[in-house]
C-alpha positions as CSV (number, residue, x, y, z in Angstrom):
1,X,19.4,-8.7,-31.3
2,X,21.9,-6.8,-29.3
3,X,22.1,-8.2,-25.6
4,X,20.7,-5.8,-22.7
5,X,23.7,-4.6,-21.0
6,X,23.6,-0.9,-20.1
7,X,20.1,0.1,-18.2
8,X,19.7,3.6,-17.3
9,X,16.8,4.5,-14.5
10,X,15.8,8.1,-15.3
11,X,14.4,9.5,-12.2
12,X,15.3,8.6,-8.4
13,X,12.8,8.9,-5.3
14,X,11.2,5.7,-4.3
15,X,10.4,3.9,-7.5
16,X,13.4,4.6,-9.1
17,X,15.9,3.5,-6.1
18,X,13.8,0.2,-5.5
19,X,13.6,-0.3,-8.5
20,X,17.3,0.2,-9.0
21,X,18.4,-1.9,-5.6
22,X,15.8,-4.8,-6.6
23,X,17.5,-5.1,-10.1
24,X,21.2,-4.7,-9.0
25,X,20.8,-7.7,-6.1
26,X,18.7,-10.2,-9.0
27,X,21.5,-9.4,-11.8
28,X,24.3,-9.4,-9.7
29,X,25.6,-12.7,-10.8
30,X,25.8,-10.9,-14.3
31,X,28.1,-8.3,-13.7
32,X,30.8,-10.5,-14.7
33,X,29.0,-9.8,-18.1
34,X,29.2,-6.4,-18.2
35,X,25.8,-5.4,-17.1
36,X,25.9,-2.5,-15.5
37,X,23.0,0.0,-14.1
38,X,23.1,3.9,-13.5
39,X,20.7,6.2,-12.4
40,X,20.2,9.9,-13.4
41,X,18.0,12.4,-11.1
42,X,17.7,16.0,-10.8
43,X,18.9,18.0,-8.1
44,X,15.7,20.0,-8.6
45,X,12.8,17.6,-7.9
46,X,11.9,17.1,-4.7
47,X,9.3,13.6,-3.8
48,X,5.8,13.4,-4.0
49,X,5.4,10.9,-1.0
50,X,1.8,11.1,-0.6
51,X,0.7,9.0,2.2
52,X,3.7,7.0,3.8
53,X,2.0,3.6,4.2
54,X,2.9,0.4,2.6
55,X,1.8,-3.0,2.5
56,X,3.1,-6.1,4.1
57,X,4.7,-6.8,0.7
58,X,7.2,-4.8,1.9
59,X,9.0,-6.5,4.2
60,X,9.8,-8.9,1.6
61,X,11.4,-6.5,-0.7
62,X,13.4,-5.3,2.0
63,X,14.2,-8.8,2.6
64,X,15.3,-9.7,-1.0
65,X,17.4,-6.4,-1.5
66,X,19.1,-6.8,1.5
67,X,18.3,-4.2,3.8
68,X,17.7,-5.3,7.7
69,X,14.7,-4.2,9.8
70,X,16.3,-2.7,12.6
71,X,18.2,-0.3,9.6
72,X,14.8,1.0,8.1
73,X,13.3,1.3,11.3
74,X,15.6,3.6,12.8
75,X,16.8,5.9,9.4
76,X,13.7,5.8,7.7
77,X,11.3,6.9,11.3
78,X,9.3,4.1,10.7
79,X,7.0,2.6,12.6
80,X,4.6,-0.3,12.8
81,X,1.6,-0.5,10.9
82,X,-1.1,-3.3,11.5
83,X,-4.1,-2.1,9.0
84,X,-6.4,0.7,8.4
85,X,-9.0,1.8,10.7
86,X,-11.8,3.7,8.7
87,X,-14.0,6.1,10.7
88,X,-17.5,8.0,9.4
89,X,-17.1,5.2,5.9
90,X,-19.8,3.9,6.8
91,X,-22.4,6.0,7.9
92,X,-22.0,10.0,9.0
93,X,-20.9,11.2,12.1
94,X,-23.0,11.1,15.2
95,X,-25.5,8.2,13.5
96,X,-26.6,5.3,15.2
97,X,-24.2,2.5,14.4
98,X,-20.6,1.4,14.5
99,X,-17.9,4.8,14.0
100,X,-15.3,2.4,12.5
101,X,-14.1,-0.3,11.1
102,X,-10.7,-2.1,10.8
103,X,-9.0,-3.4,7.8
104,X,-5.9,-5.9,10.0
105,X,-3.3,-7.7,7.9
106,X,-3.5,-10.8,9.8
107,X,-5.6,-13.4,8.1
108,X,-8.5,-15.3,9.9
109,X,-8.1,-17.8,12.3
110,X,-8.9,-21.2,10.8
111,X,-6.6,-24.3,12.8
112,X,-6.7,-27.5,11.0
113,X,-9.8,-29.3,11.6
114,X,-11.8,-25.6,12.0
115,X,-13.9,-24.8,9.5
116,X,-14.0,-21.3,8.0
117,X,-15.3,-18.9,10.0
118,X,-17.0,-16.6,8.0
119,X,-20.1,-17.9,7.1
120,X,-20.8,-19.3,10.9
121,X,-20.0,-15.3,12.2
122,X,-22.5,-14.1,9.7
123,X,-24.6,-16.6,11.0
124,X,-24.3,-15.0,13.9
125,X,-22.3,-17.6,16.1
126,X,-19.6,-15.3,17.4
127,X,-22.0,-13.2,19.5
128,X,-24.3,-9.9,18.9
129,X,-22.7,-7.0,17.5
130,X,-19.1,-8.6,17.4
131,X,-17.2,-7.2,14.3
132,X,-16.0,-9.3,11.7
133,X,-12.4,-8.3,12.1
134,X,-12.4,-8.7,15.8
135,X,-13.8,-12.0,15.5
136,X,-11.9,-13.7,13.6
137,X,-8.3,-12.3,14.3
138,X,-6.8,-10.9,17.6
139,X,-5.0,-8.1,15.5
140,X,-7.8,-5.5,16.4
141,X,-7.8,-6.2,19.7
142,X,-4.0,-5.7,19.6
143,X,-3.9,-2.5,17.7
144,X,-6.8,-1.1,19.5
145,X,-4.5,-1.5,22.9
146,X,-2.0,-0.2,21.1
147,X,0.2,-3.2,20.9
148,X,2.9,-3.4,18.2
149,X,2.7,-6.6,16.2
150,X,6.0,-8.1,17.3
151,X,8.3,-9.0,20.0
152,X,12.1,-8.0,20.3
153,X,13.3,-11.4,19.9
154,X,11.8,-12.1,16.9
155,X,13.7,-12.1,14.0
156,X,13.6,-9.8,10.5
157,X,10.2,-9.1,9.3
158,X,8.8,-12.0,11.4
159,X,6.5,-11.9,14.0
160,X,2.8,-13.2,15.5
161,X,0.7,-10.6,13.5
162,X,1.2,-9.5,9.7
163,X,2.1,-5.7,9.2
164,X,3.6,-3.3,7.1
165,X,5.0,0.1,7.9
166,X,4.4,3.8,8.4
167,X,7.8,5.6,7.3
168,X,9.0,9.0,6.1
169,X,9.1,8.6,2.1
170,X,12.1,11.1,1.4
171,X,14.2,9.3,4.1
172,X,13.1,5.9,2.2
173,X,14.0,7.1,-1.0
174,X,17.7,8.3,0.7
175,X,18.2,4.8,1.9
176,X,17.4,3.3,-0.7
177,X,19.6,5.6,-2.8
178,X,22.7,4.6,-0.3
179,X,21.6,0.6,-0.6
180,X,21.6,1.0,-4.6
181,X,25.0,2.3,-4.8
182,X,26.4,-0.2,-2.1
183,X,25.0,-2.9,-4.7
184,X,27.2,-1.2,-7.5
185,X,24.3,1.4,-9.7
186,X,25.9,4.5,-10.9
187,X,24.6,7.8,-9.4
188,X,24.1,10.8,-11.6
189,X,22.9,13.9,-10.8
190,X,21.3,16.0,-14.0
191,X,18.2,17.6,-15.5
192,X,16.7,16.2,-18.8
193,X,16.3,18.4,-21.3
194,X,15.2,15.9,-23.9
195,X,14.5,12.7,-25.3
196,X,15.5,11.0,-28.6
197,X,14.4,8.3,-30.4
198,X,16.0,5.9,-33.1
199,X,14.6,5.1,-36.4
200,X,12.9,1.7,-35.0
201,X,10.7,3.7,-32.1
202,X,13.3,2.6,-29.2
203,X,14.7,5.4,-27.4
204,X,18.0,6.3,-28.5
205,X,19.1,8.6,-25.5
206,X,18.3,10.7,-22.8
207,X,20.2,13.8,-22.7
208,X,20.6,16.0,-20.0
209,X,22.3,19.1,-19.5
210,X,25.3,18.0,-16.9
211,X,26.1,14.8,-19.1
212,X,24.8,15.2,-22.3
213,X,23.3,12.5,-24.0
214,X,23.0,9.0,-22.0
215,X,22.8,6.0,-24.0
216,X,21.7,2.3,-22.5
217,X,19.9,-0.8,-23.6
218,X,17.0,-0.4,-21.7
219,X,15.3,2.7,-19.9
220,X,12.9,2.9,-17.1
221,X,11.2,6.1,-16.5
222,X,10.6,6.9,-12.8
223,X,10.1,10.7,-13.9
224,X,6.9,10.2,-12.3
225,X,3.4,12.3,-13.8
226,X,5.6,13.7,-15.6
227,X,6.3,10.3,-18.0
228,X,9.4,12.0,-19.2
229,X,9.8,8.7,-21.5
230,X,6.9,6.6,-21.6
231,X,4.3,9.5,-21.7
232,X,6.0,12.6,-23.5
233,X,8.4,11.0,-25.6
234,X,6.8,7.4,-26.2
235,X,3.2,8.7,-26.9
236,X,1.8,5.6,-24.4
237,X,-1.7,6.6,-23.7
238,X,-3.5,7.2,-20.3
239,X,-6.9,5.4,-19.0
240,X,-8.1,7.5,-16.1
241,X,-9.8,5.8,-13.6
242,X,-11.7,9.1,-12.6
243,X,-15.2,7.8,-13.4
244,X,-14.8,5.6,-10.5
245,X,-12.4,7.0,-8.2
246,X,-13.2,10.7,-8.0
247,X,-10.4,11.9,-5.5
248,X,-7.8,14.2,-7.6
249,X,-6.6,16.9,-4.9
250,X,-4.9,16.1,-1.8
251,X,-3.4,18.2,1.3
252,X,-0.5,17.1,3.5
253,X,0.5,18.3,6.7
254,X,3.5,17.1,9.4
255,X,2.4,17.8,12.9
256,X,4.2,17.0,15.6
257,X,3.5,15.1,18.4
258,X,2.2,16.5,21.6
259,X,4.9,15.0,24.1
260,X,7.9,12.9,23.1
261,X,5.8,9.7,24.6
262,X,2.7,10.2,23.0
263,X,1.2,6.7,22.4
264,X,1.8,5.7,18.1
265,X,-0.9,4.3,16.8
266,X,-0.1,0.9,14.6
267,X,-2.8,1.7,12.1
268,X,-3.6,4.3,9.5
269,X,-6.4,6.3,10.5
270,X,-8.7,7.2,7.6
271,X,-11.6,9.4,8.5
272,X,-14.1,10.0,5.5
273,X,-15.6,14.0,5.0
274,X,-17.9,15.3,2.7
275,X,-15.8,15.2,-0.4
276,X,-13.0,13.0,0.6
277,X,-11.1,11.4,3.3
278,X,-8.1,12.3,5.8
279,X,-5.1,9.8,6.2
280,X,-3.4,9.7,9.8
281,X,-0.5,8.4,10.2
282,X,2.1,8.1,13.0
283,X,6.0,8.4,12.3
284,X,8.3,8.2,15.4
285,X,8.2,12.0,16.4
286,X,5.3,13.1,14.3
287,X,2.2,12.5,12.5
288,X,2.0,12.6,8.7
289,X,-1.9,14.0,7.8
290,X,-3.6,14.7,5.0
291,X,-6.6,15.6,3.6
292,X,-7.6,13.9,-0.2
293,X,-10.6,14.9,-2.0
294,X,-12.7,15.8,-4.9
295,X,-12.3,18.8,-6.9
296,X,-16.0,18.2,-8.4
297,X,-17.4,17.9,-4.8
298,X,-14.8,20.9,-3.2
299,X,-13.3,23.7,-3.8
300,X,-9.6,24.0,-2.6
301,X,-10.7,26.4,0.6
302,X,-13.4,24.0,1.7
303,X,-10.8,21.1,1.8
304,X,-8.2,23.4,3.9
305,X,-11.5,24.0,6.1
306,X,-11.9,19.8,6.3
307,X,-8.2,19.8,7.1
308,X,-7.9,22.3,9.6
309,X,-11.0,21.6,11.8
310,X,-9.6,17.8,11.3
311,X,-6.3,18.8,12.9
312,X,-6.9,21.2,15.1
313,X,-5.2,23.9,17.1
314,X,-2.1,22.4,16.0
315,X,-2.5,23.4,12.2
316,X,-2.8,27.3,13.7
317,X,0.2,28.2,11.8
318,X,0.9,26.1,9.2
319,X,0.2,25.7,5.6
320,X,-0.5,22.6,3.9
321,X,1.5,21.1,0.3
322,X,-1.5,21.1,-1.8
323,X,-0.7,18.0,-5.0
324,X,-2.9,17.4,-7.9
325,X,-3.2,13.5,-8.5
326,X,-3.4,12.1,-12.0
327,X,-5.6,8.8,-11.2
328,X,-5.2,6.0,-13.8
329,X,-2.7,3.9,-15.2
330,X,-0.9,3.2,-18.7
331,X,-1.8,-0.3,-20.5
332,X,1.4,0.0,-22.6
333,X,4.0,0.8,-19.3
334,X,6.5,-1.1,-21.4
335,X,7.1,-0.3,-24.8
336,X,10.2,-1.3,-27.0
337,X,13.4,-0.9,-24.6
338,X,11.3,1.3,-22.2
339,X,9.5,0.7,-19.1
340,X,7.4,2.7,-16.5
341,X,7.3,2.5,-12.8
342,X,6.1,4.3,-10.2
343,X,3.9,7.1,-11.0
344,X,4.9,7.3,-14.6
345,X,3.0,4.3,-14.9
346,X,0.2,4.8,-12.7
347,X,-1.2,6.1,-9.6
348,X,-4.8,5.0,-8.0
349,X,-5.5,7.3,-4.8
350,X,-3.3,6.1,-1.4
351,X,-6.3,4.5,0.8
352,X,-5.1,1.5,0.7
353,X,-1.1,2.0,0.1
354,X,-1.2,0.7,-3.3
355,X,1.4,3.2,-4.3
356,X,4.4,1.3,-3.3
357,X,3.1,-2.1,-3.9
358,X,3.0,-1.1,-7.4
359,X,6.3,-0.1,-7.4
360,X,7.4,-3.5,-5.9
361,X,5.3,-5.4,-8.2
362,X,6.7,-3.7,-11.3
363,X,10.5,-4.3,-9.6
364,X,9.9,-7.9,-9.0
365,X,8.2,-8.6,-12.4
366,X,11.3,-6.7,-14.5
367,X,13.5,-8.2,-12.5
368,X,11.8,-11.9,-13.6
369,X,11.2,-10.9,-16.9
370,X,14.3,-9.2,-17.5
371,X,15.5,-9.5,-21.5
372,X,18.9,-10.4,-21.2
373,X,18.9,-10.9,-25.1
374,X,17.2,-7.8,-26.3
375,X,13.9,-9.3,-27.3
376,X,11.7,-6.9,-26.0
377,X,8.4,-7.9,-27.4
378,X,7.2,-11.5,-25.3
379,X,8.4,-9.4,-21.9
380,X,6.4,-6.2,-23.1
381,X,3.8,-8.1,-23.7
382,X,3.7,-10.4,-20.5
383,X,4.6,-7.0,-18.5
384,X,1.9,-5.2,-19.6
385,X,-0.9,-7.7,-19.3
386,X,-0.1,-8.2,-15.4
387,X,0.4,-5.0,-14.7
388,X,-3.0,-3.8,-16.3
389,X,-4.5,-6.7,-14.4
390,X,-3.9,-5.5,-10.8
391,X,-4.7,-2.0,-11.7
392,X,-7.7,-3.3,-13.1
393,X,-8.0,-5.1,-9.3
394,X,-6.8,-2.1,-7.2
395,X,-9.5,0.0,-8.2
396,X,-12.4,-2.4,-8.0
397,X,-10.9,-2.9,-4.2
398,X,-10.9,0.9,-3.8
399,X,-13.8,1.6,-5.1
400,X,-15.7,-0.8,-2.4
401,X,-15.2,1.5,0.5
402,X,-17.0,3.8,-1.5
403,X,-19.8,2.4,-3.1
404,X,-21.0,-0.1,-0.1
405,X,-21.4,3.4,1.8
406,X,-24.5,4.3,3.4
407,X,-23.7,8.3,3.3
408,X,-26.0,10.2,1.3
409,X,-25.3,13.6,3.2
410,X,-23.2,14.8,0.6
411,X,-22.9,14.9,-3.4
412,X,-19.5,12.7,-3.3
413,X,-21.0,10.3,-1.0
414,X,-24.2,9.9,-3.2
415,X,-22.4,9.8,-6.6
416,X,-20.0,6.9,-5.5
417,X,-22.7,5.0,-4.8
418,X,-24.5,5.4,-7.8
419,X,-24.2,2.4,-9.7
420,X,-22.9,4.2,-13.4
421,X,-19.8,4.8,-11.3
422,X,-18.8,1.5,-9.7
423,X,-17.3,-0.8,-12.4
424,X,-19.0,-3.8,-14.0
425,X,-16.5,-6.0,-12.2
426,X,-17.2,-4.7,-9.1
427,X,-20.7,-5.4,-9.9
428,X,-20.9,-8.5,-10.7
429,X,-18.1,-9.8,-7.8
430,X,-21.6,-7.9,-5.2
431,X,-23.9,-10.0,-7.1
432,X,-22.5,-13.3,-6.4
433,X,-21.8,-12.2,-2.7
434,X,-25.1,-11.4,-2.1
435,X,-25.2,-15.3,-1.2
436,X,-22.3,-16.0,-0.3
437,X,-18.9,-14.7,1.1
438,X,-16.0,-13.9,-0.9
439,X,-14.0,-17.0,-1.2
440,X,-10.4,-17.5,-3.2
441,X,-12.0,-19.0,-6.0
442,X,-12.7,-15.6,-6.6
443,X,-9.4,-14.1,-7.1
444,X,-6.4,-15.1,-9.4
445,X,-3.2,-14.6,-7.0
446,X,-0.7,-13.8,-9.3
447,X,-2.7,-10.6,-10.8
448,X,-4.3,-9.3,-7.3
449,X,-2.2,-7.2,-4.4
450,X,-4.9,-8.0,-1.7
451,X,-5.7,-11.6,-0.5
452,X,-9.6,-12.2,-0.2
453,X,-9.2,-11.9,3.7
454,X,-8.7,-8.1,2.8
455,X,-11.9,-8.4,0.6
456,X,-13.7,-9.9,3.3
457,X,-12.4,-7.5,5.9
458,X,-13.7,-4.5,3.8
459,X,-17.0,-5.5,3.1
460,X,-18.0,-7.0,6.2
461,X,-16.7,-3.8,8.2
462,X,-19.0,-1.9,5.3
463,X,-21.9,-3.8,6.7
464,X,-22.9,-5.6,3.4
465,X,-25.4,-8.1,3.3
466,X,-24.6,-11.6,2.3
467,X,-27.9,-13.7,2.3
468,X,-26.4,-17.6,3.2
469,X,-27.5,-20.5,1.9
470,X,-28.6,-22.9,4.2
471,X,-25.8,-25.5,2.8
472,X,-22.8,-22.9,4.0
473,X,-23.5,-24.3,7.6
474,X,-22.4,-27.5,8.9
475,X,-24.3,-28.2,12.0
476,X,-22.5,-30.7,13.3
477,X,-19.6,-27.9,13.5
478,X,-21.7,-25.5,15.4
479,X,-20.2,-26.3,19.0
480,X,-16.5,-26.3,17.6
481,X,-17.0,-22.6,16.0
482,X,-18.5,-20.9,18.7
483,X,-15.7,-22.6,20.8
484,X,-13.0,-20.9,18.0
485,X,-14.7,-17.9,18.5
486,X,-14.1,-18.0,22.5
487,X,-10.5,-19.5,21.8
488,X,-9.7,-16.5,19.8
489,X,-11.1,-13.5,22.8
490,X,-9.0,-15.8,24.9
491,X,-5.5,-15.7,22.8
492,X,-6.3,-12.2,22.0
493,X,-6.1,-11.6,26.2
494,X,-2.8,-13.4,26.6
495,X,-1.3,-11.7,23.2
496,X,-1.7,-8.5,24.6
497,X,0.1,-9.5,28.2
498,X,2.8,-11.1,25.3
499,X,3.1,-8.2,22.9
500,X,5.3,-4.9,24.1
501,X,3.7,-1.7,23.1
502,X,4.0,0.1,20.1
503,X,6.6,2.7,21.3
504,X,8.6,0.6,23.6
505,X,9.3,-1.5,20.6
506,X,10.4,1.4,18.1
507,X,12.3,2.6,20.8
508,X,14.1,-0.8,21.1
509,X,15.0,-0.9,17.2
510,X,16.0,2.9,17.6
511,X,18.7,2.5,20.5
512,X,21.0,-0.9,19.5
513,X,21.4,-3.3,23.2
514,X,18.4,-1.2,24.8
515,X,16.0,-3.9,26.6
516,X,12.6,-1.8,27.9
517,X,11.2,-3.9,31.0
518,X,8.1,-4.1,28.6
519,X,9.1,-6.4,26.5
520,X,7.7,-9.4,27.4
521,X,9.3,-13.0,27.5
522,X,7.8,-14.8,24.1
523,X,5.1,-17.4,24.5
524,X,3.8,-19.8,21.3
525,X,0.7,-18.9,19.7
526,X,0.2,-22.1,17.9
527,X,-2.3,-22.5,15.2
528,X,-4.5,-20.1,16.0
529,X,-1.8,-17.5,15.1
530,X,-3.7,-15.5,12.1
């Protein structure tokens, strides 16, 4: 077997830079063998970027390739982001009932000696008409004030609450594209014009019309729908997830804010309309919206209609990108010396910022499965079978905002919760739950992107039913819950005295040696920290 020294990324944008970056920090120890990575992208091909949310996986990447908070923050207009907060999922507008729920990244209280608190708040014990989320975490609360998850004197990617980020995907793909060649990949700028294969099925070279053919050892495609290599010239098959997930059109708009200081919201909004769902989301000078939906439950006016009216005056003069989303994923993303990431591989719709999780996840496991000695095969096989898995995961977790739904004002509300469309998985993870709550027994945590918090989060704020068994309470415990419970409102009150807001603390990051007067002196949140 020859040993994998040349690796040529075809493709640049997100996946391919990360992707790029990740590899050339984890194999630079082996450049003193001769392993050395380039990456080709057209001039021509602008990035998708639908949505521009992540998960708090992210910080960790950052972390391990090497680029510091304050640095992303400031180039790539990010801002804070805290969770989701879904309005309308889970009944219609103007019902009786809650308007929202929220998803927060911060886990659930539990201090040593504290039981879980789930089965004593569905119980009851934390007070009438308390949501889950608030509960059990003081992230809401924070968010809802509009707090930002961190203090100026903590360090990178650290603070009291968990969070990801909002950011502006083309400037993320330019850093990253800046980072990768400080770390020593090869930047080339050309169009593909085909791909050829050797006699044994590997791909023998990419050639392109500014260098002509490219040769390497391995090749990952971040040509995204497109599947240049993995899709065209590979022949890998697709399994659409479109039974289940019936979004395939979406609209994006930029709007700008309506003053400089306009308060930023540290949460994705997501609003849910009659054939779809808006995403909100606040950068540092503007918001990034958009409207995804059905093409079997709307026509392409209707959604500019859902858009516009969701906007506002605002949208008078503007016209939205309109995209078409391929939603599925490839089994075989790695076959002989070739391997998909990004959108090449797979794409499931952005409500819950799986897209550049996937991305990670597909970095991290190359990087860990890498085949320094040209056996493909074992890797392949290993790569594949993960990868499949969390797909597999991701779209039972999407399809529960859906399908838990009490909507029936609308065809796509109706047919996501009809039970032909909601996968047997799904199904029978609802039937054990009926009795109990979801627990991490029922999750392996090497093949899933969300922890069972986020599970629990979801389908409490969806107002499902879990039936407990008598034997899920302790009674002796019943004093010291409802005590967490009131220790939790109580730290939530002196967190948001602690916490700067949202702005203040961008604004820090922004302008290097600034100190607002809001940012508060630090105190320790102890165990109850979530």
């Amino acid at each position: 077997m020859k040993k994998v020294t040349q690796i040529l990324i075809v493709g640049g944008g997100t996946a391919g830079w990360l992707t790029a970056a990740f590899l050339a920090k984890h194999l630079a120890s082996q450049r003193d063998y001769g392993i050395q990575i380039r990456l080709v992208e057209s001039p021509e091909i602008g990035i998708i970027g639908v949505g521009e949310g992540s998960f708090p996986s992210i910080r960790g990447t950052l972390a391990a390739i090497g680029i510091d908070e304050a640095r992303f923050i400031r180039e790539c207009h990010a801002t804070f982001k805290q969770g989701i907060r879904f309005d309308h999922w889970v009944r219609p507008p103007h019902s009786a009932g809650a308007e929202h729920y929220f998803h927060p990244f911060s886990q659930p209280s539990q201090r040593t000696g504290t039981p879980e608190l789930l089965p004593y708040w569905l119980h009851g014990l934390a007070g009438k008409n308390i949501a889950f989320a608030q509960a059990v975490s003081m992230q809401k609360l924070i968010a809802d004030q509009g707090r930002a998850p961190k203090r100026s004197s903590d360090k990178d990617f650290l603070g009291p609450m968990n969070y990801a980020y909002h950011f502006d995907a083309g400037r993320f793909a330019t850093l990253l594209a800046e980072h990768g060649k400080s770390l020593g990949v090869k930047h080339l700028l050309g169009n593909v014009e085909h791909v050829s294969l050797a006699d044994n099925g590997d791909i023998a070279a990419v050639h392109t019309r500014e260098h002509g053919a490219l040769h390497a050892d391995l090749f990952i495609d971040c040509t995204g729908f497109r599947a240049r290599l993995i899709g065209e010239a590979l022949r890998s098959p697709f399994t659409s997830v479109s039974d289940s997930l019936f979004v395939d059109r979406a609209l994006a708009i930029q709007v700008p804010y309506a003053t400089a200081q306009s308060p930023i919201p540290s949460y994705t909004i997501s609003t849910a309309h009659e054939a779809g769902w808006t995403w909100d989301i606040g950068l540092q000078s503007r918001r990034g919206i958009g409207y995804v939906y059905s093409s079997r439950h709307s026509s392409d006016e209707q959604a500019e209609q859902v858009l516009r009216r969701y906007v506002g005056s605002a949208m008078a003069e503007m016209q939205p990108r309109k995209l078409t989303l391929k939603l599925g994923y490839r089994p075989q993303a790695w076959i002989n010396n070739c391997v998909a990431v990004g959108l090449s591989g797979g794409f499931l719709e952005p409500l819950e910022s799986s897209g550049v999780g996937l991305i990670e996840t597909a970095a991290y496991l190359l990087s860990y499965l890498f085949p320094f000695n040209g056996e493909f095969a074992a890797s392949a096989k290993h790569f594949n079978h993960l990868m499949t898995q969390r797909y597999d995961r991701i779209v039972d977790f999407i399809k529960l905002h859906y399908c838990l739904s009490q909507r029936r004002d609308t065809a796509f509300w109706r047919d996501n919760t009809d039970a032909s469309s909601i996968p047997v998985s799904l199904q029978e993870k609802l039937a054990m739950w009926r009795c109990r709550p979801p627990s991490r027994l029922d999750f392996i945590t090497d093949l899933e992107m969300y922890p069972p918090s986020s599970w629990q989060y979801v389908l409490y704020g969806m107002e499902y039913a879990t039936q407990l068994h008598p034997s899920a309470l302790d009674s002796s415990k019943l004093v010291l819950v409802q005590q967490e419970f009131q220790n939790i409102a109580n730290f939530s009150q002196r967190a948001l005295a602690d916490l700067p807001e949202h702005r203040a603390l961008i604004e820090h990051y922004c302008q290097k040696g600034q100190n607002p007067a809001n940012l508060k002196k630090s105190f320790s949140y102890g165990q109850i920290m979530a």
